[in-house]
C-alpha positions, 0 to 999 in steps of 0.5 A, spaced: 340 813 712 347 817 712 352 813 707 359 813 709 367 812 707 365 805 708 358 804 704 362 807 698 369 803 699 364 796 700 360 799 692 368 801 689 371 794 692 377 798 696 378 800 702 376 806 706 383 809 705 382 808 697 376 811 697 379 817 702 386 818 697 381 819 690 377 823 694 382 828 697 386 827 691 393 828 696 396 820 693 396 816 686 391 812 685 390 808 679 385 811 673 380 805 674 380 804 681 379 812 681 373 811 676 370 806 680 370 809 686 367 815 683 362 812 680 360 809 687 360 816 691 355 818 684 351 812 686 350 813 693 349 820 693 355 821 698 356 828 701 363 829 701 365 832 709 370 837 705 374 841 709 377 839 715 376 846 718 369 845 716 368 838 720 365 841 726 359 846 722 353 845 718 356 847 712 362 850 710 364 857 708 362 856 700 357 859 696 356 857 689 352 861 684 351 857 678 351 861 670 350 859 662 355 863 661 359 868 665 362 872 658 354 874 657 352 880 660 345 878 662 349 873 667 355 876 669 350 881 672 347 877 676 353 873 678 356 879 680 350 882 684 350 876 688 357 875 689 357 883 692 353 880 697 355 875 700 363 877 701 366 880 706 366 877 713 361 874 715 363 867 714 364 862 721 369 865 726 367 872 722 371 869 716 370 870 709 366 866 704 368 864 698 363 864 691 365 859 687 362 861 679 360 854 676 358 856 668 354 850 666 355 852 658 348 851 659 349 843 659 344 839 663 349 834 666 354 840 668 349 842 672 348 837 676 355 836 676 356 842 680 350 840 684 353 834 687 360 838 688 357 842 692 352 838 696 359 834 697 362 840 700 357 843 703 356 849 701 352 854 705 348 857 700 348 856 692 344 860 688 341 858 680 340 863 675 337 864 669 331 858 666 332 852 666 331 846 661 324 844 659 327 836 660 322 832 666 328 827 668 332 833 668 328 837 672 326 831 677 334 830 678 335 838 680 328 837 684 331 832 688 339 835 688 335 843 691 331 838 697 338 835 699 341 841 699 335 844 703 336 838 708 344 838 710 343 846 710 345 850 705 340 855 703 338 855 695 336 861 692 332 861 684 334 868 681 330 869 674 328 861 674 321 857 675 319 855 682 321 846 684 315 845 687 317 842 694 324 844 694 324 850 700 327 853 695 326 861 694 324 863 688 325 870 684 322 868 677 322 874 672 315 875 669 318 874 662 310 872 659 309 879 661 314 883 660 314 879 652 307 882 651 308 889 653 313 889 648 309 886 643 303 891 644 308 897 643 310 895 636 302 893 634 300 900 637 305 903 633 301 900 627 306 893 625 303 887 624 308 883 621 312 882 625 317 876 626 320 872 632 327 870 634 327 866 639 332 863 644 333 854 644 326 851 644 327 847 650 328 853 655 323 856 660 325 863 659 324 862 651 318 860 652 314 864 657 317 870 653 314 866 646 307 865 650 307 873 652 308 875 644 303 870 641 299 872 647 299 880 644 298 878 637 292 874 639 290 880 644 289 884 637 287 878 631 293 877 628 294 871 625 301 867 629 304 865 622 309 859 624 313 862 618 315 868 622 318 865 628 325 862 628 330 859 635 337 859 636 341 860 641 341 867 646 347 870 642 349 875 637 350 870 631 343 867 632 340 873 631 344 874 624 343 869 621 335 868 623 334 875 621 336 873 614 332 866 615 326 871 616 328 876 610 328 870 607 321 867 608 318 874 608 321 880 605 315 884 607 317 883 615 317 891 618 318 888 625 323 884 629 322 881 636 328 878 639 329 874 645 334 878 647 338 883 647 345 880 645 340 877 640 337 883 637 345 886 636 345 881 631 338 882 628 341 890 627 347 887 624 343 883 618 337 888 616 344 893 615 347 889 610 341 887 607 339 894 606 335 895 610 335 902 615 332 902 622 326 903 624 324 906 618 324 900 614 325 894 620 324 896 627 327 892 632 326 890 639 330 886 644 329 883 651 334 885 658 336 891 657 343 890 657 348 896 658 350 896 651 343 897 648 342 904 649 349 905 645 346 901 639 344 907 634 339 906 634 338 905 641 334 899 643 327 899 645 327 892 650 324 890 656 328 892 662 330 886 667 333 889 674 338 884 673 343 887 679 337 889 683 335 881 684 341 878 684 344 882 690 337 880 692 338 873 692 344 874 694 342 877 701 337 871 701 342 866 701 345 868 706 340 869 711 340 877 711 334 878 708 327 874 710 325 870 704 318 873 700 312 871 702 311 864 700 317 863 698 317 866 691 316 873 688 315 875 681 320 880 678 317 885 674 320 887 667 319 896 664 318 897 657 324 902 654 322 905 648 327 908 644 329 909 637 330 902 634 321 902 634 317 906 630 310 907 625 311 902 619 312 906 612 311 898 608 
């Protein structure tokens, strides 16, 4: 059953034109009626008409693409990929469509925030990038967002995030498993078998998959998991500074560092320096992404190339329809191994 102006104005206990007034925020109103109102239109799922142009239409000409953090490249990639693809004319009456960038911070909450914005907006298409949290009321909350936006018409699209079962929405989901153990398996046929871990924060799909595809190599081959030798933090140069020296610390016999990422990785270089520690003749190291500084790095990084601007410009066709979607709905986007310079044979 649809919920209406009315429905929210008999919950908030004010008039339709109150509610009208805190929704089009074009008239005064005061701050505890405003958070009541809001409250309301929170409780009962209200889906904002939008525009007045939008009216007579399904969906309105916005397109919303949800980031962690658009200053990161691994992001800001894909957003722009898939911004690139959904410009231009196209929109009602050949109009344009305007992509509005949401960045969560990585928050649970701005996610869904920015979900119920643009349901209420009725966005054409919204596409989520990057993994999500590991949190099931979290995910049931989202898992119910995709399917209302899925039944008012707006086209959803995953970019490099886990399959919500029963959603309709299209999936390209990394193969970070894969990509983390192919990693792993050229540092222990080059001979390491010390290695440490630095992962991304413990509640998140990406960190896990690329924590369960290195664990998978070191079994493939005996060698013992040490709990001691993995560290987490965040996706970040600073996390990987300060758990490079973690590590260090544990074990000083360490000849390989595995980061999460390859922003992660900078940081590890960083540490194993001003340790006095060269690369790789003492420590080698590896990063994950393939980010366009990473063949910069001296030495250049040996990471796991993700097709980053491929499958957002991918999603982004997608999400406006001129693309078929892949079959079944969900595709895995394979990530390269590129050696360079910061790997090599231990000499400890």
């Amino acid at each position: 059953m649809t919920v209406t102006l009315a429905d929210v104005a008999a919950r908030a206990q004010v008039s339709p034109a109150t509610v009208s007034r805190v929704l089009n925020g074009n008239y005064p109103v005061a701050a505890s009626t405003r958070e009541r109102v809001l409250k309301a239109v929170d409780e009962l799922d209200y889906v904002l008409n939008g525009p007045a142009s939008a009216l007579a239409a399904a969906t309105s000409d916005l397109v919303g693409i949800l980031v962690n953090d658009i200053a990161d490249p691994f992001f800001g990639i894909m957003a722009g990929a898939i911004q690139s693809e959904i410009g231009g004319p196209g929109g009602r009456a050949g109009g344009e469509r305007l992509a509005v960038v949401c960045n969560t911070g990585g928050s649970p909450e701005r996610e869904l925030t920015y979900l119920t914005l643009l349901q209420r907006q009725r966005a054409a298409a919204v596409v989520l990038t990057g993994g999500a949290v590991e949190d099931a009321p979290h995910a049931a909350a989202v898992a119910v967002k995709l399917r209302k936006l899925a039944e008012a018409g707006t086209r959803v699209v995953l970019c490099g995030r886990p399959q919500v079962p029963d959603t309709q929405a299209v999936t390209l989901s990394f193969d970070n498993r894969g990509g983390a153990q192919r990693l792993t398996e050229h540092l222990l046929t080059l001979g390491h078998r010390r290695l440490g871990y630095i992962a991304g924060p413990e509640e998140h799909t990406t960190t896990r998959h690329r924590l369960e595809g290195h664990r998978a190599a070191l079994a493939a081959v005996g060698v013992q998991d040490d709990a001691a030798r993995t560290v987490h933090g965040r996706y970040d140069r600073q996390s990987g500074y300060d758990a490079t020296l973690e590590l260090l610390r544990r074990d000083p016999t360490l000849t390989a560092v595995v980061a999460a990422s390859d922003s992660v990785a900078l940081g590890a270089c960083a540490a194993l320096r001003e340790s006095g520690l060269r690369i790789p003749q003492d420590v080698s190291v590896a990063g994950f992404d393939d980010l366009p500084f990473s063949v910069d790095v001296v030495p250049a990084l040996t990471t796991v190339r993700l097709p980053l601007a491929e499958a957002g410009a991918r999603a982004g066709r997608i999400a406006m329809g001129r693309e078929e979607p892949p079959p079944g709905g969900i595709a895995a986007v394979r990530g390269e191994l590129v050696v360079r310079g910061s790997t090599g044979v231990p000499t400890g």
